[in-house]
Structures are given as C-alpha cells and as structure tokens.
NUSESE-163016 format. One record per residue: residue number from 1; residue in three letters; x, y, z of N, C-alpha, C in turn. Coordinates in steps of 0.02 Angstrom, whole numbers. Each point is the difference from the previous one (the first is absolute). Layout:
PAZA, k, r, n_east, n_north, n_up, ca_east, ca_north, ca_up, c_east, c_north, c_up
PAZA, NUM, ALA, X, Y, Z, X, Y, Z, X, Y, Z $
...
***
This chain:
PAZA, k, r, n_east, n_north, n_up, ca_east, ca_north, ca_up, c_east, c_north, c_up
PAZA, 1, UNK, -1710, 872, 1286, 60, -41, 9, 44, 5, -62 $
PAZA, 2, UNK, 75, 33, 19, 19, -34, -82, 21, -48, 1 $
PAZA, 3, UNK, -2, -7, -60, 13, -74, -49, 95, -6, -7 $
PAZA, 4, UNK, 10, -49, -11, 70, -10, 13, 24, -55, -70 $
PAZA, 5, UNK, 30, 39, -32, 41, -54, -66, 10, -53, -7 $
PAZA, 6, UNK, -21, -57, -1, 36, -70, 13, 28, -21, -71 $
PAZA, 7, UNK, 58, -28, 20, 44, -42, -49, 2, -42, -18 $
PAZA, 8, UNK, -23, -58, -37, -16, -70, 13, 78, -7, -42 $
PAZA, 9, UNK, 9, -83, 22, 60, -33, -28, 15, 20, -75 $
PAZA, 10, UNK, -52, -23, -22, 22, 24, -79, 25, 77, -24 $
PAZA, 11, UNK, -34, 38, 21, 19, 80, 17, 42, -5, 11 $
PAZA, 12, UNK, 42, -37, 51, 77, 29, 45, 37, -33, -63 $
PAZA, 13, UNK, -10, -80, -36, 35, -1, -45, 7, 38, -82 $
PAZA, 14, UNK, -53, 39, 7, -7, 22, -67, 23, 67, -1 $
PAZA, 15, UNK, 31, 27, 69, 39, 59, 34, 64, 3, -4 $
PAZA, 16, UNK, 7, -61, 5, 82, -59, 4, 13, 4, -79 $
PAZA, 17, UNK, -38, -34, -43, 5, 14, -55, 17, 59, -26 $
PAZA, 18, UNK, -28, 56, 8, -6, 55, -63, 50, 46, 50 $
PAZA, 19, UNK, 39, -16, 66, 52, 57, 13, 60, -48, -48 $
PAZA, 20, UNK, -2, -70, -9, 58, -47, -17, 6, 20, -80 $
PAZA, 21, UNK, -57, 16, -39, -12, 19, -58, 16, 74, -20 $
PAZA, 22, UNK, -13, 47, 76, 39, 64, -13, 71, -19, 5 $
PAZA, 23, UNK, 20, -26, 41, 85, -10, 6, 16, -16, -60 $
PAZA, 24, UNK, -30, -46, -41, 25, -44, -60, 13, 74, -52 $
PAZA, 25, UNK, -60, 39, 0, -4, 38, -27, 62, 81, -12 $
PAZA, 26, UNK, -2, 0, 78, 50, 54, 16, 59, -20, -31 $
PAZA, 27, UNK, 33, -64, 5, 62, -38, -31, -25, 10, -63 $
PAZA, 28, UNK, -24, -7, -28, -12, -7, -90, 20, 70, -23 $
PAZA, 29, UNK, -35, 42, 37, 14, 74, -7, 71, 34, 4 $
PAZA, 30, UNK, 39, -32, 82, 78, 15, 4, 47, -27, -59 $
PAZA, 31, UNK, -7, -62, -7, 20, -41, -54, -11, 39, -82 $
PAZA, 32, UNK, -76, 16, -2, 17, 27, -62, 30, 82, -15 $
PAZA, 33, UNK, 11, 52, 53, 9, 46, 13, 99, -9, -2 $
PAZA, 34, UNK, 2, -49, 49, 102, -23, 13, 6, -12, -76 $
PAZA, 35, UNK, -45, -68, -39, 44, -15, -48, -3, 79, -68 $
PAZA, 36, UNK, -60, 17, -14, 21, 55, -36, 55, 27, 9 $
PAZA, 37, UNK, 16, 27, 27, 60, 38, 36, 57, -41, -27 $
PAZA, 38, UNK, 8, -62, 26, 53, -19, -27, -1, -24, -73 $
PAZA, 39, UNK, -40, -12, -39, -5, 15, -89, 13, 63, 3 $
PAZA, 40, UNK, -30, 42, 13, 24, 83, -36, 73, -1, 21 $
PAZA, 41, UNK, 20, -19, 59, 67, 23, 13, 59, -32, -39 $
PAZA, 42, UNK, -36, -60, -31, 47, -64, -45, -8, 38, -49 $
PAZA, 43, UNK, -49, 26, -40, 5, 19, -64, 38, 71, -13 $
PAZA, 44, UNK, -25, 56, 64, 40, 47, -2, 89, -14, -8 $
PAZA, 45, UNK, 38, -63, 37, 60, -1, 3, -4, -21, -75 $
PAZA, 46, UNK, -30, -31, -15, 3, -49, -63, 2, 63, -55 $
PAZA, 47, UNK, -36, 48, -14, -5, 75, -38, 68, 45, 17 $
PAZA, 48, UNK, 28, -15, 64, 50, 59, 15, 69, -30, -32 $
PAZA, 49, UNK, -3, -87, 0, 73, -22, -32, -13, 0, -74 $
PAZA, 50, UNK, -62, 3, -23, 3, 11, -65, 23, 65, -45 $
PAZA, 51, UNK, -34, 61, 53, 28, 55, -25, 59, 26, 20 $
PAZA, 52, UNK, 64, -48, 55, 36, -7, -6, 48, -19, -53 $
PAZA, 53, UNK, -23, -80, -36, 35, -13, -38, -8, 7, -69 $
PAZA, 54, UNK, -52, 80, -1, -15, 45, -65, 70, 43, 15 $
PAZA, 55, UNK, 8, 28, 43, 29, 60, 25, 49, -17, -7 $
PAZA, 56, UNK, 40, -98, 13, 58, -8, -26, 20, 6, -52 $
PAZA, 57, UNK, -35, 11, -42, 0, -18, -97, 19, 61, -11 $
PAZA, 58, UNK, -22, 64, 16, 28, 52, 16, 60, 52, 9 $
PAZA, 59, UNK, 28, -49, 54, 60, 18, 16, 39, -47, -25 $
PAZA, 60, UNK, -17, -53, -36, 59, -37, -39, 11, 33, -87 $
PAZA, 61, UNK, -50, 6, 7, 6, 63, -73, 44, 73, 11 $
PAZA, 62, UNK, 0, 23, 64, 5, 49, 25, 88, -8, -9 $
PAZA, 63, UNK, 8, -51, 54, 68, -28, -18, 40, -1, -74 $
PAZA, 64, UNK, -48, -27, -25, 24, -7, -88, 16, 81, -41 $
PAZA, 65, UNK, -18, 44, 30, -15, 67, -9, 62, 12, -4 $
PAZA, 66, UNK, 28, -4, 93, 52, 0, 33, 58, -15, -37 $
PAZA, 67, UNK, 4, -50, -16, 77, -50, -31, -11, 37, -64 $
PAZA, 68, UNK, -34, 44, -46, -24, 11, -64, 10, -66, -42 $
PAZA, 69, UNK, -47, -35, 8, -26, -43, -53, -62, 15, -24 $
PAZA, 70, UNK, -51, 21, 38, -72, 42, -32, 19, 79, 17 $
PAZA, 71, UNK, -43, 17, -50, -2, 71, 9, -102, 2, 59 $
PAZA, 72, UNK, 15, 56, 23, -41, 13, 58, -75, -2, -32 $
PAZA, 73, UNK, -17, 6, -60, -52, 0, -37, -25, -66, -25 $
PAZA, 74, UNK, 50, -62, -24, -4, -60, -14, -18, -45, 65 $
PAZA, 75, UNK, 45, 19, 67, -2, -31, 66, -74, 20, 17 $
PAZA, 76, UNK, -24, 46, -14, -96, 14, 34, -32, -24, -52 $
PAZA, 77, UNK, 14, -5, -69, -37, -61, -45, -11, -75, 29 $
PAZA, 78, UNK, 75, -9, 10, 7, -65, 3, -64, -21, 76 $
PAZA, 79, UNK, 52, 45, 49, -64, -12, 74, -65, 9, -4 $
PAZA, 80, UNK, -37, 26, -46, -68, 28, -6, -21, -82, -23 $
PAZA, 81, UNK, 27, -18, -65, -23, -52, -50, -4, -58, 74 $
PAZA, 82, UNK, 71, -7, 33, -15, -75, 30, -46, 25, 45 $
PAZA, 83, UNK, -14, 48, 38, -33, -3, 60, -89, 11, -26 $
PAZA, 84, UNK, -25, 33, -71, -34, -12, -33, -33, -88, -1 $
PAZA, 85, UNK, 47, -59, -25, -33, -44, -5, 3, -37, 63 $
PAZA, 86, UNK, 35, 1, 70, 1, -15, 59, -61, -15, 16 $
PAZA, 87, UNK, 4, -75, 13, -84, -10, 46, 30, -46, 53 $
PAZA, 88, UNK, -52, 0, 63, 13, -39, 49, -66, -35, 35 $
PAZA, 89, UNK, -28, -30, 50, -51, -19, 29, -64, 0, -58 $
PAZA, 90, UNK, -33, 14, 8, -61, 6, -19, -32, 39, -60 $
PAZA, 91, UNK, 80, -3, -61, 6, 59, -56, -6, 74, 39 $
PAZA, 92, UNK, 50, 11, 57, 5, 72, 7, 40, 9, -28 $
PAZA, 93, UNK, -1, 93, -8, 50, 34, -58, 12, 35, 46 $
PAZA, 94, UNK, 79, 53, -25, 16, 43, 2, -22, 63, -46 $
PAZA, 95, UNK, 39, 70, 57, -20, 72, -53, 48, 41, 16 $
PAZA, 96, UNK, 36, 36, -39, 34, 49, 24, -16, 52, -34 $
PAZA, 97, UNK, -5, 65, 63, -11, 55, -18, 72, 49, 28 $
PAZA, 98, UNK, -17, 63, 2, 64, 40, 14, -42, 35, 58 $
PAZA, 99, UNK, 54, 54, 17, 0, 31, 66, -56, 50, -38 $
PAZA, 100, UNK, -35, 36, -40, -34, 62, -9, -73, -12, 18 $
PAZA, 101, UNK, -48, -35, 4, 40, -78, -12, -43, -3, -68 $
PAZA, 102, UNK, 25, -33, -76, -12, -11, -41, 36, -86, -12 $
PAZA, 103, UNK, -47, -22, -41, -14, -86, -29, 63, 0, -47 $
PAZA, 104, UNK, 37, -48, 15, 23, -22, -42, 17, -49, -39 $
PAZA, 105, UNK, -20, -27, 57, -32, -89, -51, -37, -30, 60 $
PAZA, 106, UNK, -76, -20, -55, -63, -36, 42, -8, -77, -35 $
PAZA, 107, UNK, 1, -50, 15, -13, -66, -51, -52, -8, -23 $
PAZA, 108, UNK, -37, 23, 51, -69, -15, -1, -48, 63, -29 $
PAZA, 109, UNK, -1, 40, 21, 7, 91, -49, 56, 31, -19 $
PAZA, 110, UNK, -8, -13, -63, 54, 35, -44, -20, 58, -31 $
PAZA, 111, UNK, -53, 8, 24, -19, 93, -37, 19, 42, 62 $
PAZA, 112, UNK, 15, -40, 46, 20, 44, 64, 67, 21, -29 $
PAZA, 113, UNK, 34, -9, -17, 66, -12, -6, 13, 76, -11 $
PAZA, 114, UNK, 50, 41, 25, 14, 61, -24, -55, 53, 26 $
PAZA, 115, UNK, -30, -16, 36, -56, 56, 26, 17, 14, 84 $
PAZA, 116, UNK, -41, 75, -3, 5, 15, 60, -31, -33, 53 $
PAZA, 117, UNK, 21, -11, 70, -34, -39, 11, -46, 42, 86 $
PAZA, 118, UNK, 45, 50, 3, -21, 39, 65, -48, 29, -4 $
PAZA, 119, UNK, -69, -11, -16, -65, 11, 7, -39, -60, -11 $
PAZA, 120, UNK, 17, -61, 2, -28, -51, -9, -18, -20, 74 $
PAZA, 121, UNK, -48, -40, 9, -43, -12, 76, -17, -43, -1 $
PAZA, 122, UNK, -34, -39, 33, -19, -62, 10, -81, 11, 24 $
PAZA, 123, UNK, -31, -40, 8, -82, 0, 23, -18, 49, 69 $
PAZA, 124, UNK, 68, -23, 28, -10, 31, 61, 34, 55, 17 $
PAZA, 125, UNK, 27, 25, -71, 42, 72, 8, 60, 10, 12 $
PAZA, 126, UNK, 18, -59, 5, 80, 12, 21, 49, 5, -68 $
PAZA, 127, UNK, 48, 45, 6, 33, 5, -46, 49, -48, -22 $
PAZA, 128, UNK, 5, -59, -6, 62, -54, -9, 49, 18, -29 $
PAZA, 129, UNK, -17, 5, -31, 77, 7, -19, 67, 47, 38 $
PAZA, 130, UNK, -56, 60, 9, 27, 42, 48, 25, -22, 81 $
PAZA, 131, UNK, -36, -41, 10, 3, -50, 56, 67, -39, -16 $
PAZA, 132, UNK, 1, -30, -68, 59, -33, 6, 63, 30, -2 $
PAZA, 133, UNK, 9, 46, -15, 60, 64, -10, 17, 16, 68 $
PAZA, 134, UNK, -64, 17, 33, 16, 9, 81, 33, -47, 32 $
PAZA, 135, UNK, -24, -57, 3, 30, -72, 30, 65, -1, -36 $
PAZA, 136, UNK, 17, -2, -45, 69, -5, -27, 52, 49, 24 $
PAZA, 137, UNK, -28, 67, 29, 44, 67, -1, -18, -25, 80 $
PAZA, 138, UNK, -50, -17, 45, 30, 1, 81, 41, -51, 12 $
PAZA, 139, UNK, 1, -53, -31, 19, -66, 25, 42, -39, -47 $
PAZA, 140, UNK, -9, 2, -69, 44, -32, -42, -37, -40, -39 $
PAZA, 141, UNK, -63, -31, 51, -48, -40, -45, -41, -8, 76 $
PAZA, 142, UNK, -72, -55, -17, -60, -10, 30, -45, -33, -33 $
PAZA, 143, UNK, -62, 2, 55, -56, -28, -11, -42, 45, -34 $
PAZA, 144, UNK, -48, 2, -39, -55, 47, -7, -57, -37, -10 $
PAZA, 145, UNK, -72, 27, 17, -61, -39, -2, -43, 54, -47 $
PAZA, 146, UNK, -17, -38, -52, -43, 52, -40, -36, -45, -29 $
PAZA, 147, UNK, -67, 36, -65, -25, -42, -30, 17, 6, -69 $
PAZA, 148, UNK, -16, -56, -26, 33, -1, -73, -41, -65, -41 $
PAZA, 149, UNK, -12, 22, -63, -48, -56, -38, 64, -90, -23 $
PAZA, 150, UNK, -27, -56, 12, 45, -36, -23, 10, -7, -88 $
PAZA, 151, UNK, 29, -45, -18, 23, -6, -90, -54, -28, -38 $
PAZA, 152, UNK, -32, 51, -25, -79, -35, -32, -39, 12, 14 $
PAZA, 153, UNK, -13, 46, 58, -69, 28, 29, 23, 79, 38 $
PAZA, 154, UNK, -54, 29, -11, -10, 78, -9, -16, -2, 94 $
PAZA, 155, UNK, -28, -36, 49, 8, 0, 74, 37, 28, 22 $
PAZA, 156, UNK, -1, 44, 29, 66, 21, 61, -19, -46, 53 $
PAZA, 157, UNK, 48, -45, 30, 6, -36, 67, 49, 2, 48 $
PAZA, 158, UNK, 3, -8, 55, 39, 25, 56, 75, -41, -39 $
PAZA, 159, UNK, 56, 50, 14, 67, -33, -15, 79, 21, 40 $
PAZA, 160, UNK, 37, -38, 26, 69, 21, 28, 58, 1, -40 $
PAZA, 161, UNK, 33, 20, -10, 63, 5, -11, 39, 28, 13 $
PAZA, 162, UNK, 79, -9, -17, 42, -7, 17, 61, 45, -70 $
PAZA, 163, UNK, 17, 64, 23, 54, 31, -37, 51, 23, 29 $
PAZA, 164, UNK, 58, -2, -51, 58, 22, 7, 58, 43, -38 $
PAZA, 165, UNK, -5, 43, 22, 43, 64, -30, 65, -11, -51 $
PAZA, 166, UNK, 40, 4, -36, 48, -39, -26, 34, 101, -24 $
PAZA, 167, UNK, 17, 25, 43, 42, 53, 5, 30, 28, -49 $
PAZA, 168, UNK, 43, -49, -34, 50, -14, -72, -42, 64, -49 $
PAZA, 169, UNK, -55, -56, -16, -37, 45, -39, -81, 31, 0 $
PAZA, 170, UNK, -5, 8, 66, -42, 38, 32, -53, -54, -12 $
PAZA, 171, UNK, -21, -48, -31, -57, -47, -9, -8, -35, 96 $
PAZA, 172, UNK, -72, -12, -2, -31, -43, 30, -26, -69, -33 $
PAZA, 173, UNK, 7, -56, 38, -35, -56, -16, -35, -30, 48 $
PAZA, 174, UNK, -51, -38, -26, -60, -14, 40, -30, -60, -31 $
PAZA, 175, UNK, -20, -49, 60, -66, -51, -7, -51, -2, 32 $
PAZA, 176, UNK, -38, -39, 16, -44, -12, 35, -65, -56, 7 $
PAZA, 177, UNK, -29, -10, 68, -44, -43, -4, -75, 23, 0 $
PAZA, 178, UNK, -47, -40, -20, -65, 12, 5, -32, -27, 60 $
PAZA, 179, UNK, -25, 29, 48, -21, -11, 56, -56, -66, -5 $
PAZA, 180, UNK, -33, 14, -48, -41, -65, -20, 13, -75, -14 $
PAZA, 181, UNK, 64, 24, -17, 34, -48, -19, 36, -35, 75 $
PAZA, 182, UNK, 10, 44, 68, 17, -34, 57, -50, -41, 25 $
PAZA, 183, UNK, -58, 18, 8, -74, 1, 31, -6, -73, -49 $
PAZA, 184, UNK, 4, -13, -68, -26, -85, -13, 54, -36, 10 $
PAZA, 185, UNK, 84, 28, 33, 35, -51, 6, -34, -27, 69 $
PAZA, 186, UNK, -6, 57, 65, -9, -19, 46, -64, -40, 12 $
PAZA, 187, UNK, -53, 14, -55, -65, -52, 12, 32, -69, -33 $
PAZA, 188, UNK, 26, -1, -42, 39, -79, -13, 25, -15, 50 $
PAZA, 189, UNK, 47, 20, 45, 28, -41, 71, -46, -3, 22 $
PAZA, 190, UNK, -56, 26, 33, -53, -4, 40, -34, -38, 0 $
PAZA, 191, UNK, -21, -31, -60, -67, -31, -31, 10, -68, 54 $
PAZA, 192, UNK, 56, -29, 1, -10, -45, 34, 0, -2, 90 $
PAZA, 193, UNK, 29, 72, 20, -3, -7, 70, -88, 38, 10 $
PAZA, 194, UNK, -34, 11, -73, -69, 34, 22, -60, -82, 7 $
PAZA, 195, UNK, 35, -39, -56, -35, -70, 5, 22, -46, 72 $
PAZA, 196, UNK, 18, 13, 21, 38, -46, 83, -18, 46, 38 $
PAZA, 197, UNK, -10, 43, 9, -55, 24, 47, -53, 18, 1 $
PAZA, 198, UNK, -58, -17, -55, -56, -9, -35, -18, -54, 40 $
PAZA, 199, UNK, 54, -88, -21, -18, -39, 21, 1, -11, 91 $
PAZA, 200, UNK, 61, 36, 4, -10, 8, 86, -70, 16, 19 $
PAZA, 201, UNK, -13, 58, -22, -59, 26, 33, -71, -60, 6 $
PAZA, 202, UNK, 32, -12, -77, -86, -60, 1, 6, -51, 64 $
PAZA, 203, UNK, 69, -16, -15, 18, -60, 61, -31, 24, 66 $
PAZA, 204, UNK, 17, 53, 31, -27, 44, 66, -40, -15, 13 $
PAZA, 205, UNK, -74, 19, -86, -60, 19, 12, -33, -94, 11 $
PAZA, 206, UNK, 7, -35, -40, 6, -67, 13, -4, -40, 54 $
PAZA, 207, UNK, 58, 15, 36, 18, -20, 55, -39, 38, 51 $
PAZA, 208, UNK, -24, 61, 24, -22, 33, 26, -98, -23, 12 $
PAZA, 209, UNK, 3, -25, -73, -91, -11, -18, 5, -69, 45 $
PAZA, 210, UNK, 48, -37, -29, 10, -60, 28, -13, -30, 77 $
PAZA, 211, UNK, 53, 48, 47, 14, 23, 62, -75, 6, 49 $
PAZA, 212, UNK, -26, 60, -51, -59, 27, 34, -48, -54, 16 $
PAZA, 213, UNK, -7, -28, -67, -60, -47, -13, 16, -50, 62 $
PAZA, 214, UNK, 54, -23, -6, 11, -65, 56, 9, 15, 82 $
PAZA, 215, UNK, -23, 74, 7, 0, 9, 64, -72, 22, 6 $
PAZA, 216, UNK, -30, 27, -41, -71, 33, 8, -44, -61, -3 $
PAZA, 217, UNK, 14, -37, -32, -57, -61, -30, -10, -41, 68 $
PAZA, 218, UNK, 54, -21, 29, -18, -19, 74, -14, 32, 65 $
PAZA, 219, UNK, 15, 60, -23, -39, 40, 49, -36, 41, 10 $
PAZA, 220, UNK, -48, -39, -71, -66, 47, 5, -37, -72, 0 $
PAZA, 221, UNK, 14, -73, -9, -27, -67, 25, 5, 19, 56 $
PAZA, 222, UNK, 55, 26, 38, -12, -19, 84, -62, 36, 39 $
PAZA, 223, UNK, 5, 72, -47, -46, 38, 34, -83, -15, -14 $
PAZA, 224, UNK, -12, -35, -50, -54, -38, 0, -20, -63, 43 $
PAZA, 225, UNK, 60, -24, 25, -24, -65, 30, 0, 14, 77 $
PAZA, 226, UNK, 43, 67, 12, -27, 41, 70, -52, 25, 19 $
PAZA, 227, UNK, -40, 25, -65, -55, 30, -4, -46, -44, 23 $
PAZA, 228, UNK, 4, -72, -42, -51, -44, -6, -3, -32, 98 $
PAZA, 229, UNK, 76, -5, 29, -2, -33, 57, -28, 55, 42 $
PAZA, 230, UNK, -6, 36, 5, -46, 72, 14, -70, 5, -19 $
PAZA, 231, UNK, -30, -26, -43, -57, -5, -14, -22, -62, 49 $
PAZA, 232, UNK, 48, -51, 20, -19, -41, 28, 3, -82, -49 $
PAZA, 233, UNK, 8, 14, -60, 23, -72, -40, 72, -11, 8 $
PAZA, 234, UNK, 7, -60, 48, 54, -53, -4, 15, -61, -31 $
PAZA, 235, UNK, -36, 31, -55, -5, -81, -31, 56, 16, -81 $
PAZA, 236, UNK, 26, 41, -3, 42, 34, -56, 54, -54, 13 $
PAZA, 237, UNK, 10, -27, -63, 61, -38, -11, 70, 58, -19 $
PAZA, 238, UNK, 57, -24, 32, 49, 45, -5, 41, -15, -29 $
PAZA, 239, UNK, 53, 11, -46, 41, -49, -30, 71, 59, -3 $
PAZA, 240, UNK, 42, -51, 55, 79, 39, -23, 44, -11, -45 $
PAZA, 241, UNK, 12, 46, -63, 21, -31, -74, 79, 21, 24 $
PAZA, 242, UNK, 24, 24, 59, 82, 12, 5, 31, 10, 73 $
PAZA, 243, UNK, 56, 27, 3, 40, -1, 74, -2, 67, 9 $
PAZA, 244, UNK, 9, 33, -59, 37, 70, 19, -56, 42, 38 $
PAZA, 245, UNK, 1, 62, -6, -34, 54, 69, -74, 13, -22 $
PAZA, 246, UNK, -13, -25, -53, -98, 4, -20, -28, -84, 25 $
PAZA, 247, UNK, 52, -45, -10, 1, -61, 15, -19, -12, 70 $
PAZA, 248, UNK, 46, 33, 43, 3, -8, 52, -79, 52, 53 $
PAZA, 249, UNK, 5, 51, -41, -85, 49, 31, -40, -78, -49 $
PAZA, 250, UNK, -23, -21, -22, -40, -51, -24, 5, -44, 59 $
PAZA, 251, UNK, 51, -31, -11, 10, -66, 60, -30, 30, 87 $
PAZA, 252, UNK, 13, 61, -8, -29, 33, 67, -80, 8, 10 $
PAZA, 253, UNK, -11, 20, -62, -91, -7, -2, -8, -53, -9 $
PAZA, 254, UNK, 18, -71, -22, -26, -44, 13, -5, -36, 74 $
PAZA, 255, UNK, 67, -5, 20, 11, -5, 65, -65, 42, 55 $
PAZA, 256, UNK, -1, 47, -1, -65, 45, 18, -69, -39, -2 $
PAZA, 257, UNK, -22, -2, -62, -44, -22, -16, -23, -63, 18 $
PAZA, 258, UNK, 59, -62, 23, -3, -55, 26, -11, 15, 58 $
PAZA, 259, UNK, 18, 34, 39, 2, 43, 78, -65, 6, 27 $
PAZA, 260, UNK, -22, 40, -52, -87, 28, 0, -31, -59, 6 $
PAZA, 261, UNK, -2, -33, -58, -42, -80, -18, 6, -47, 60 $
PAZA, 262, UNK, 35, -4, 42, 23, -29, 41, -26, 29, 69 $
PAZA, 263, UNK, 14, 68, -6, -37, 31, 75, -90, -27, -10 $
PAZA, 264, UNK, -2, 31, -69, -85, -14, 6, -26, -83, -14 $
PAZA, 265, UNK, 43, -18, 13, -31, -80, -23, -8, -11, 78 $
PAZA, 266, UNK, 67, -15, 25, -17, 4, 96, -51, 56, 45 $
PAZA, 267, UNK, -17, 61, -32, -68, 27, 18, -46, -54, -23 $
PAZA, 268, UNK, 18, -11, -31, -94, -11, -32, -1, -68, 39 $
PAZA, 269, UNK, 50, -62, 17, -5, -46, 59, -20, 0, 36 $
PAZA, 270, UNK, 51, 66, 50, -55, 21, 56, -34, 16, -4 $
PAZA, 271, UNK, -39, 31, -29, -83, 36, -8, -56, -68, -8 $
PAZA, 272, UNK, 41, -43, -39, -36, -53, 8, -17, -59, 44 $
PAZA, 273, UNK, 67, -5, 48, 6, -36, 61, -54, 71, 61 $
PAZA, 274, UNK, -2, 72, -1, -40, 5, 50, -69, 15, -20 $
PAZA, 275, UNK, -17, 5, -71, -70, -26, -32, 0, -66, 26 $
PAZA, 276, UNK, 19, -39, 6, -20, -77, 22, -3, 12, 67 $
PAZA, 277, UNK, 41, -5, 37, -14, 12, 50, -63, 63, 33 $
PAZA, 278, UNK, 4, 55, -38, -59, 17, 33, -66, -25, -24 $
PAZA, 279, UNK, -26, -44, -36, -24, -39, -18, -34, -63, 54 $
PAZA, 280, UNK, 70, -29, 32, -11, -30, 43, -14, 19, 57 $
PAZA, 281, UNK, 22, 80, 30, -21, 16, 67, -84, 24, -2 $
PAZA, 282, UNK, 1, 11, -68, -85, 11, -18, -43, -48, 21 $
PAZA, 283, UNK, 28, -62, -19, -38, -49, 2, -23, -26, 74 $
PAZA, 284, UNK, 81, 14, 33, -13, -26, 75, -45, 46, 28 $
PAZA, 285, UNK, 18, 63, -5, -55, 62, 31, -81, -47, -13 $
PAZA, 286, UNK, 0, -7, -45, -88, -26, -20, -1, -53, 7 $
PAZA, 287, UNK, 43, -57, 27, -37, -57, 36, -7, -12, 77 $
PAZA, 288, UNK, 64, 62, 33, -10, 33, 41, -64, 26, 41 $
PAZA, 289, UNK, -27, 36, -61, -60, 27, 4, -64, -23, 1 $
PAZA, 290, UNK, 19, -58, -32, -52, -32, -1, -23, -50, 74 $
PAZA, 291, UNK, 64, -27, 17, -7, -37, 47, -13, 55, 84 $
PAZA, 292, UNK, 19, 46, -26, -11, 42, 74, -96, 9, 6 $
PAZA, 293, UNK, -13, 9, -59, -65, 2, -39, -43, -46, 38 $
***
C-alpha cells in the first residue's frame, strides 16, 4: 500500500510561514538591489557635476587666456593649483592628465605627476588611463569602472568615474567614487528596513506557533475523548472553554456523549423492567407447576 503525506495543521502553518518569510525575503533582496542602484546613480551624478565644475575652472582660465590677462602657461598653473585642492563628498579629489595620456597633476600621487601613463593597468588589466582617452575622444566624457587603491592604502578596489576632455588644452579631468563606499551607504538605509522585517518575521512565527497551538490543543482533547467514548467510557467530563469552531466540535462531543449516556441509561431500564418481569413469568411457570403437580 503506499503511504500518503499527511499535513497536520501546524505543517500547513509553518508552510504559511516560511513562503511569507520567502516573500519578506525576496522584497529585502529587490529593495536592496533597487536602492543600490539608486546610490550609485546619486553619486555617479554627484562625480559628473563635480568634474563638471573642475572643467569650469578651466575654461574660465581659458577665457582669461582669451581677453590676455594670463598668459596660457599661468592660466594651467592657476587651474591645476585650484582643481588640485578641490574636494567634495567624502574628500574626493580630482586628476588631470593629458591626451598621450601622461599625469599631470595627481593630489593624491604626486610622483605620478609627469609620467607616462599608457602602460599602466589595473588588477584586472585594463589600461585606464587609456580607457580614459578613449571615452574622452568617442564621446567627450563618461563613465569608467576600474580598480584603483584608495588615499592611504596600497588595495586596489572596485572604482567609477567620471572624465572630461577640456580640448583647449588637450588635458582630461577626472573623479571618482569607491564602490565600497556605495555598498555602506546602502547598508545604512537598509539597516532599518532589515530590522522591520526581522521583527515581522518573528511576529509571523509567533502568531503562527500561537494559531497552531490553539487549534491543535483542542483537537487532539477531542480526539481523546472520542477515543475514550469508543472504548465505551461515558463518564468523561467535557468542558467548553469557547464559541468559536473547536468550541463548537467540543459542544458537539459533549452533546453526543449526553446522547449516548442517555440511550444507555434507558437500555439498561429496560433490561431491567424485562429482567423483572421475566423473573415474574418464572415464578408463575413454577407455581403453575406446581399446582398442576
């Protein structure tokens, strides 16, 4: 014969539970997947107006060139120095290099400064700089994703930025973010939608233990006191502790059980009214008998 799976109540709720706990889950996941996205995409705009308003410094020097009030050598002093001490968000810097592409001012490496830079690579081989020359010469400027150590540590870690070509005088400028640096903004927003559905879940599981218990507990009393009226003891006191639908199968086995007690109390009457009576037709038979005798 086979055997066939049974589900008991608690099962179906503890089924109920852990798909409600995947859902909770799947959301935690969309949520933290959507909001990254929108940090990188805030910080990327946030990196692209910055090396914007490097690029302005630039062309206002550039200007100054123009009207001859600087000479063209003083105007790339002057733009190097301010865009040099430029910080924004999170102490990011700027760098400008040129189209060959060679460094021409690093804040943060200054032995870079003046070096070649088109054989330089990254962990994963990519040529950046060369990369950034490209992006500047298809488009004018862009995104690039490379790795790069932060200010103070020898690490290469995943990084984006953002350059822009400045034509005038063949220089590129560039910032950028540290990807690591998106990833603990987005666990800071999170932290609290990861604690509210922590507590959801407990609530579920809670409620669920809760649930079970108050439907199983009386109906595994009932099935004992069926058992027992089956064995033939009617003498089980029944007690209905409510209205609702375990309440009401209770109130039904008791009702029952009064039913029973009641049929067999009126058996056992009659059995006793025709024990008496046959008792008495006994008796007549044998005085009957006697007198025929």
């Amino acid at each position: 014969m086979v055997s066939k799976m049974t589900f008991t109540i608690g099962k179906k709720l503890a089924v109920l539970t852990a798909c409600a706990t995947l859902g909770i889950a799947l959301l935690i996941t969309f949520f933290f997947i959507t909001e990254r996205s929108l940090v990188l995409e805030e910080r990327k705009s946030s990196v692209q107006q910055a090396v914007d308003a490097a690029h302005n410094i630039m062309v206002y020097n550039q200007n100054l060139v123009s009207k001859g009030v600087l000479s063209e050598a003083d105007a790339k002093r002057n733009a190097m120095e301010t865009i040099k001490t430029f910080r924004y968000g999170q102490n990011e810097y700027f760098w400008i290099q040129d189209m060959q592409p060679r460094m021409v001012m690093h804040p943060i490496k200054p032995e870079l400064d003046g070096k070649d830079l088109s054989q330089s690579k990254d962990p994963t081989g990519k040529f950046l700089f060369n990369e950034f020359v490209s992006t500047v010469k298809n488009s004018g400027g862009g995104f690039v994703y490379y790795m790069w150590p932060k200010p103070g540590s020898k690490e290469d870690v995943q990084k984006v930025s953002y350059v822009k070509g400045f034509a005038a005088w063949g220089w590129v400028v560039g910032s950028g973010v540290y990807l690591d640096v998106v990833n603990s903004l987005v666990w800071g927003r999170s932290i609290g939608f990861l604690i509210a559905a922590l507590l959801i879940v407990s609530a579920l599981i809670v409620i669920c233990v809760f649930i079970a218990r108050s439907i199983t507990r009386p109906m595994n009393h009932a099935i004992k006191i069926a058992q027992s009226v089956a064995a033939g003891d009617l003498t089980t006191v029944i007690l209905v502790e409510n209205k609702n639908e375990t309440g009401q199968l209770m109130q039904a086995l008791k009702d029952m059980n009064a039913s029973l007690l009641d049929t067999v109390r009126q058996v056992r009457t009659g059995t006793d009214t025709i024990a008496t009576a046959s008792s008495q037709i006994a008796a007549g038979n044998h005085d009957l008998s006697s007198r025929t005798e």
